[in-house]
TORTI-558871 format. One record per residue: residue in three letters; x, y, z of N, C-alpha, C, O in turn. Coordinates in steps of 0.001 Angstrom, whole numbers. Example, Ala and Ser with C-alpha at 12.3 -4.5 7.8 and 13.67 -1.06 7.14 Angstrom:
! residues 2
- ALA  13190  -5690  7800  12300  -4500  7800  13200  -3300  7800  14236  -3319  8465
- SER  12850  -2250  7080  13670  -1060  7140  12900  30  7870  13409  1138  8039
//
This chain:
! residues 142
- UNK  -6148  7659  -9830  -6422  6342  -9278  -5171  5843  -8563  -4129  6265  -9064
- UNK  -5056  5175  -7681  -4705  4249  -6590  -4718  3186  -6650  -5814  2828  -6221
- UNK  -3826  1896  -7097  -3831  584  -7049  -3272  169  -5985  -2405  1017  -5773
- UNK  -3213  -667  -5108  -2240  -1475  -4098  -2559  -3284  -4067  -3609  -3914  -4191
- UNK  -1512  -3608  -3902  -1786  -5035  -3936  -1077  -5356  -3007  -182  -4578  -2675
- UNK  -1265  -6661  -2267  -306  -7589  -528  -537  -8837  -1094  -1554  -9161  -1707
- UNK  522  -9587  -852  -187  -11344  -1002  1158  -12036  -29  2280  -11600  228
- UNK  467  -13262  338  1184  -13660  1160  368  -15260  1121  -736  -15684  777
- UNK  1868  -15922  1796  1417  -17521  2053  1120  -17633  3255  1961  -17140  4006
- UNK  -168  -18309  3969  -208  -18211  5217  -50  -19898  5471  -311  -20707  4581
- UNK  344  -20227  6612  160  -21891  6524  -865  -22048  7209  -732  -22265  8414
- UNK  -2421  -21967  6503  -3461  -22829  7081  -4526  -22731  6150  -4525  -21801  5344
- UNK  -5578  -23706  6161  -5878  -24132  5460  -7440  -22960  4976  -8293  -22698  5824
- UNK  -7527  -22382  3432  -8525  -21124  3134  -9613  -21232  3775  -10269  -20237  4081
- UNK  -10119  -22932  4200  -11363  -22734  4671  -11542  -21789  6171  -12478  -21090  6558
- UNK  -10345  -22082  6732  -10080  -21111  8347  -10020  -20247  7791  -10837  -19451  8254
- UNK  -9256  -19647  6598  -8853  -18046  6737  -9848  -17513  6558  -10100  -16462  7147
- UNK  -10824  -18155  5574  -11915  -17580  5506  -12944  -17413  6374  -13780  -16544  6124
- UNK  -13087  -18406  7818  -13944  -18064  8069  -13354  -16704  9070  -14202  -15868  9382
- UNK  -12013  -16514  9526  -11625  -15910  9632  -11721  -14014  9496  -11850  -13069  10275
- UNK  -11583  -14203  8167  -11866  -13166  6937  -13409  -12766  7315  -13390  -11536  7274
- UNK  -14155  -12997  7511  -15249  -13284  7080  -16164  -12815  8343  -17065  -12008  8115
- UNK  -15957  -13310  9704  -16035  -12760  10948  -16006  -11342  10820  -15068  -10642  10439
- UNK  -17015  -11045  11143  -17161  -9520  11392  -17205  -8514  12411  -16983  -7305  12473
- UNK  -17733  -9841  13544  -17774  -9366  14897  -16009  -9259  15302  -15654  -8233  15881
- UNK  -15248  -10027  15074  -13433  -9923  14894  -12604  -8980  14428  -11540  -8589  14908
- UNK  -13414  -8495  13036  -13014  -7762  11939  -11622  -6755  12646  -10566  -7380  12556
- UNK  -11521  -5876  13060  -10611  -5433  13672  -9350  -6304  14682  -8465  -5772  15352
- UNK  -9503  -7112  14592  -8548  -7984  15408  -7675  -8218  14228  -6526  -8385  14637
- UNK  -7760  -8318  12618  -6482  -8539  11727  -6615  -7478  11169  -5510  -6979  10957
- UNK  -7828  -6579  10649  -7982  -5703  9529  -7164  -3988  10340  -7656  -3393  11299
- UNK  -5960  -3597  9639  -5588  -2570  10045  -6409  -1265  10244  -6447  -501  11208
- UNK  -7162  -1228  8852  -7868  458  8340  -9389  186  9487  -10087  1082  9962
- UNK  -9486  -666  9601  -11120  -697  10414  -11013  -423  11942  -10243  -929  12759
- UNK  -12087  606  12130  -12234  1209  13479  -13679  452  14023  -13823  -14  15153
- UNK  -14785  449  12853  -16144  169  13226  -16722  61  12332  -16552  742  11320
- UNK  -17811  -1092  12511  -19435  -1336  12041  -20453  -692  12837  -21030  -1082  13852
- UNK  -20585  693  11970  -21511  1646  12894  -22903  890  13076  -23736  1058  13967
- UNK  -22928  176  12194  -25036  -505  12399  -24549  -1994  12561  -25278  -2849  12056
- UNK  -23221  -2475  13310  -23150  -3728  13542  -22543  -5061  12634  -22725  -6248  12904
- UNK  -21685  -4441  11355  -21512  -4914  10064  -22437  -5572  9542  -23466  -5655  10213
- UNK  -22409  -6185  8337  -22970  -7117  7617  -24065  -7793  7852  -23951  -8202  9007
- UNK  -25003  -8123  7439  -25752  -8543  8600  -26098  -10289  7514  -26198  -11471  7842
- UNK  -26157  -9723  6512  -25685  -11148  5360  -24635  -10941  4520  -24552  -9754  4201
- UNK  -23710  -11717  3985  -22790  -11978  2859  -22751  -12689  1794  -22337  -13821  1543
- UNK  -23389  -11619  1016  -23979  -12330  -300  -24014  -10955  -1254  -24082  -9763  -954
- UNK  -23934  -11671  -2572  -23964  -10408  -3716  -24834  -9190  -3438  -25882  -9224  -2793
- UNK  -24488  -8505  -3788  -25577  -7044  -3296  -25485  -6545  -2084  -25634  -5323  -2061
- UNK  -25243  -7179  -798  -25621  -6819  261  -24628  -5509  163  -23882  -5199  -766
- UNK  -24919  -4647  1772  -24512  -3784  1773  -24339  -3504  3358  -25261  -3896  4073
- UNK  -23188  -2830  3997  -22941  -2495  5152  -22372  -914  5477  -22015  -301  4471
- UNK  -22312  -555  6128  -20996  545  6466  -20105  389  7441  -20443  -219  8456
- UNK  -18662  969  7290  -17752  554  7884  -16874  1800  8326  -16088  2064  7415
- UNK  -16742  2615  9351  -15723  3678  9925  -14205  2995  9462  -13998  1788  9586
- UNK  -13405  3739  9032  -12189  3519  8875  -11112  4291  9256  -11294  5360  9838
- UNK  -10191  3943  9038  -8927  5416  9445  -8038  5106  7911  -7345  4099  7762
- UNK  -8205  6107  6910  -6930  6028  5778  -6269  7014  5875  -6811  8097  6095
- UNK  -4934  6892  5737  -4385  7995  5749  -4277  8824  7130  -3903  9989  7260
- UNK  -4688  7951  8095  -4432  8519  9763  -5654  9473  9888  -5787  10173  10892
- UNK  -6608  9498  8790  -7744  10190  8924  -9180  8872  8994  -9274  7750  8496
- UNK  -10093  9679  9836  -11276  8881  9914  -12455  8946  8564  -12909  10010  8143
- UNK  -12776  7754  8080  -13619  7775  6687  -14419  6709  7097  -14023  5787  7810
- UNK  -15740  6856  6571  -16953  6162  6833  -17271  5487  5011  -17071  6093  3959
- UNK  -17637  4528  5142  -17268  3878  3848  -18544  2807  3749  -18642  2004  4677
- UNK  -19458  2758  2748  -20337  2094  2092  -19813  905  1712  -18600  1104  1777
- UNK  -19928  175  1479  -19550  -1081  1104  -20741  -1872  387  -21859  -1717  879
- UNK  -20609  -2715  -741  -21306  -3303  -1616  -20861  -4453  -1931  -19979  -4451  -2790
- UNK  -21247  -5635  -1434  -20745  -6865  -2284  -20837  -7328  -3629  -21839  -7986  -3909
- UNK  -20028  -7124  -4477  -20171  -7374  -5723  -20207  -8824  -6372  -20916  -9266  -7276
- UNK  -19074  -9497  -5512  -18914  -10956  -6038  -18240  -11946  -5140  -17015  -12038  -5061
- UNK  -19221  -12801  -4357  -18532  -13534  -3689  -18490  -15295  -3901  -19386  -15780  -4593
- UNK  -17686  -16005  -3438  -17405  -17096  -3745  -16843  -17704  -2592  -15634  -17803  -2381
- UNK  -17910  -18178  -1726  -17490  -18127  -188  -16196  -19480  -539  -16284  -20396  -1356
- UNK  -15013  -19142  451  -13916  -19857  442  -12607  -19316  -121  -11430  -19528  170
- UNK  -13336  -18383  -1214  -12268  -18063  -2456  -12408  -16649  -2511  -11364  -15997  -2506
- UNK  -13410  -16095  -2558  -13328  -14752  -3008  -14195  -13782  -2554  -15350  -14207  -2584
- UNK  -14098  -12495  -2090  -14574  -11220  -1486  -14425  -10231  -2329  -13244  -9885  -2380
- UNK  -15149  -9597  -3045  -15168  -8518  -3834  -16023  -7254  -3671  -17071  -7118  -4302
- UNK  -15542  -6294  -2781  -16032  -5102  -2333  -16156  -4268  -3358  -15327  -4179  -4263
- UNK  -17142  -3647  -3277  -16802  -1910  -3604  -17423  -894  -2620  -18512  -1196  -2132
- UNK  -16870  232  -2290  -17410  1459  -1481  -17447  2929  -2281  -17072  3409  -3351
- UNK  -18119  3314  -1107  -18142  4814  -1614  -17858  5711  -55  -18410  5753  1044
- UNK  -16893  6237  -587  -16197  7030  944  -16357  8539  811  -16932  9083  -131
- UNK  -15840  9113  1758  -15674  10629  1531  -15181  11502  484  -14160  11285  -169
- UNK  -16071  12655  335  -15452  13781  -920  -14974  12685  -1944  -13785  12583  -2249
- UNK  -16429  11477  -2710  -16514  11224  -3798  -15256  10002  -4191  -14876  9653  -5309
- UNK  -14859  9590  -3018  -13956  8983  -3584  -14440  7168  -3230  -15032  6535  -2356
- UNK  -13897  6975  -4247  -14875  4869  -4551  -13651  4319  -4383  -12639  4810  -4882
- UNK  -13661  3194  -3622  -13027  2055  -2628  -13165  620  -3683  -14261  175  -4024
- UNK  -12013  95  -4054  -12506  -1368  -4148  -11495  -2199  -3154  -10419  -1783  -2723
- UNK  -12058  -3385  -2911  -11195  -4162  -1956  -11504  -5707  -2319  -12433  -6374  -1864
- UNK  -10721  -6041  -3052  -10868  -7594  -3370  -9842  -8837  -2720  -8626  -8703  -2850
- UNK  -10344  -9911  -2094  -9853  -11064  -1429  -9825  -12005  -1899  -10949  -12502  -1966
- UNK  -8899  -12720  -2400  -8526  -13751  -3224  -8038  -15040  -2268  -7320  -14695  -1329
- UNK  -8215  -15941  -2330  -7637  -17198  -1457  -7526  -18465  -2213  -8444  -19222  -2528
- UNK  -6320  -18573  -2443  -5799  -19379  -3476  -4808  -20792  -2771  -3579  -20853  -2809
- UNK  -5746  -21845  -2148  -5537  -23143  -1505  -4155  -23579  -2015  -4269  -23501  -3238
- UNK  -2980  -23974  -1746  -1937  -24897  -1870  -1805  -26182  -985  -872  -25974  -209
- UNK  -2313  -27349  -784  -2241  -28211  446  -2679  -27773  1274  -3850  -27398  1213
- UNK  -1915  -27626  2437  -2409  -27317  3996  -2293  -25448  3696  -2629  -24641  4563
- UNK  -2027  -25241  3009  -1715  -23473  3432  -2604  -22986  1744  -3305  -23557  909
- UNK  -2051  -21674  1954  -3120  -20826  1251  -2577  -19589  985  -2112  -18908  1899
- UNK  -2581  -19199  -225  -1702  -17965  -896  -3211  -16937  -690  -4325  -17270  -1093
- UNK  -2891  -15695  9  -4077  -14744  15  -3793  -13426  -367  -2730  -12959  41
- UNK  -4489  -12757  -1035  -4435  -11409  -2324  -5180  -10612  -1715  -6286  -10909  -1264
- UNK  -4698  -9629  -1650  -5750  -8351  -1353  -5181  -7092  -2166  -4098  -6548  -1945
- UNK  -6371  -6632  -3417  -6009  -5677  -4150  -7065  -4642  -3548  -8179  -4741  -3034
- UNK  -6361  -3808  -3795  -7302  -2438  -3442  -7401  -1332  -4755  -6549  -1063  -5602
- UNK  -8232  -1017  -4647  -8104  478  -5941  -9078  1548  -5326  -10145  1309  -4760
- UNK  -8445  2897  -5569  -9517  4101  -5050  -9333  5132  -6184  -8363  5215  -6938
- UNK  -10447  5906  -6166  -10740  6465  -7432  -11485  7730  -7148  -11953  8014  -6046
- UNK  -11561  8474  -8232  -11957  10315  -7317  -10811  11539  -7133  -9643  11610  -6751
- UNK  -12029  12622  -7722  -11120  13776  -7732  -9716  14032  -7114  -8640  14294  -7652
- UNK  -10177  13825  -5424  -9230  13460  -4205  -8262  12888  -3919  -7360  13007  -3090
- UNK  -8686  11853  -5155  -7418  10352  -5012  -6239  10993  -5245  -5220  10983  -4554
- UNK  -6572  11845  -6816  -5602  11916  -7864  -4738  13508  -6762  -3633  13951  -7076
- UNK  -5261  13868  -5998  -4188  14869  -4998  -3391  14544  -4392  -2399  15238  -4170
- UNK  -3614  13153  -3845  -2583  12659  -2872  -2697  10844  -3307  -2897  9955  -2479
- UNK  -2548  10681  -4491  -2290  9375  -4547  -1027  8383  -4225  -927  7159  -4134
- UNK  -117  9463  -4095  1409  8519  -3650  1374  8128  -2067  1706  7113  -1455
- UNK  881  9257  -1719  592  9110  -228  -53  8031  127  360  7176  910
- UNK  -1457  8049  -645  -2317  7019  -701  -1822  6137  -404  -1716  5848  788
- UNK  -1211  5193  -1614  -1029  3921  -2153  356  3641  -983  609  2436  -1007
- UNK  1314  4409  26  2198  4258  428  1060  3657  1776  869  2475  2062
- UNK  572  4594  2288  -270  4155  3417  -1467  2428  3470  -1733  1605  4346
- UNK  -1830  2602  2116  -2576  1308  1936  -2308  344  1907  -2955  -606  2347
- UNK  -831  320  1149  273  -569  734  149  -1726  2345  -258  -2859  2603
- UNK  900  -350  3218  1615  -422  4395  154  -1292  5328  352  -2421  5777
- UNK  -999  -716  5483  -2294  -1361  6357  -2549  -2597  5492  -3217  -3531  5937
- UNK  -2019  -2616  4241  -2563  -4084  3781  -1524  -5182  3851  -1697  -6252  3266
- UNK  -709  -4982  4391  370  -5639  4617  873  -6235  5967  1533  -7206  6336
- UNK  -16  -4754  6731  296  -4919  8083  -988  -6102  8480  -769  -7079  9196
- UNK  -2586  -5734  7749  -3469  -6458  8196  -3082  -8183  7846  -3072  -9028  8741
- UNK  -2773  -8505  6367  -2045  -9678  6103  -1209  -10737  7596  -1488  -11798  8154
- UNK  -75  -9654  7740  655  -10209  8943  -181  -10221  9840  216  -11225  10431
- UNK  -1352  -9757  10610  -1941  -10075  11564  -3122  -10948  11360  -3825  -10845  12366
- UNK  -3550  -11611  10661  -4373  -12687  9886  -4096  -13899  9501  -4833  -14864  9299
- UNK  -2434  -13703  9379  -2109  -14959  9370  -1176  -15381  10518  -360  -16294  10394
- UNK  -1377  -14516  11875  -958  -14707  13124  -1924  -15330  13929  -1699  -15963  14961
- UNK  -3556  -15011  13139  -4582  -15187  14075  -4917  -17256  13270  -5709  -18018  13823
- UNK  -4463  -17482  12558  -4696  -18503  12020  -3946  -19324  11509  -4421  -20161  10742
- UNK  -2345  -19296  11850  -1260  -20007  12089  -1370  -21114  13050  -387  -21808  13307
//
């Protein structure tokens, strides 16, 4: 397994970041790992739903299931996927209001035979796109 975590203060207020976040037709304008919504993303955002999403991890291309597990529009995004050669994706979004600005969390975990081959690699690369997507999210809403 693979943990990574990013958090950061952005100065504006969760209800933007979220809708932000949340934009799908955008999605690639902050999100590093995303290439495409092969059927157009999401088409609702709500518990259960389900989309697929092309990605690049690891400088490689992965097509990724996605499942909403738990959402709490404003506050919280709780993914899970299922990606290539067996390996399961979580991606959780936390948005934690201070005044005008907003502390935002993004944990990731991946799991699978696969993981456990190259997990340093992993978690160095995820680290790095979740950090990088952070800084460009809170460029788009500064």
């Amino acid at each position: 397994m693979a943990e990574v975590t990013a958090q950061t203060r952005i100065e504006a207020p969760a209800g933007k970041i979220w809708d932000r976040l949340t934009d799908f037709d955008a999605y690639g304008e902050w999100n590093a790992t995303h290439t495409d919504f092969p059927k157009g993303g999401p088409k609702t955002l709500e518990a259960g739903a389900s989309y697929d999403e092309n990605m690049k991890l690891m400088g490689f291309p992965a097509e990724v299931t996605w499942t909403v597990r738990e959402l709490e529009p404003g506050r919280l995004l709780d993914v899970r996927g299922k990606g290539p050669m067996g390996v399961s994706l979580g991606m959780r979004y936390a948005l934690t209001p201070d005044g005008e600005a907003t502390t935002v969390r993004i944990d990731g975990t991946f799991t699978g035979a696969a993981v456990s081959l190259m997990a340093g690699k992993l978690k160095d690369s995820a680290s790095a796109a979740l950090n990088e997507s952070l800084r460009k999210l809170a460029g788009l809403v500064s």
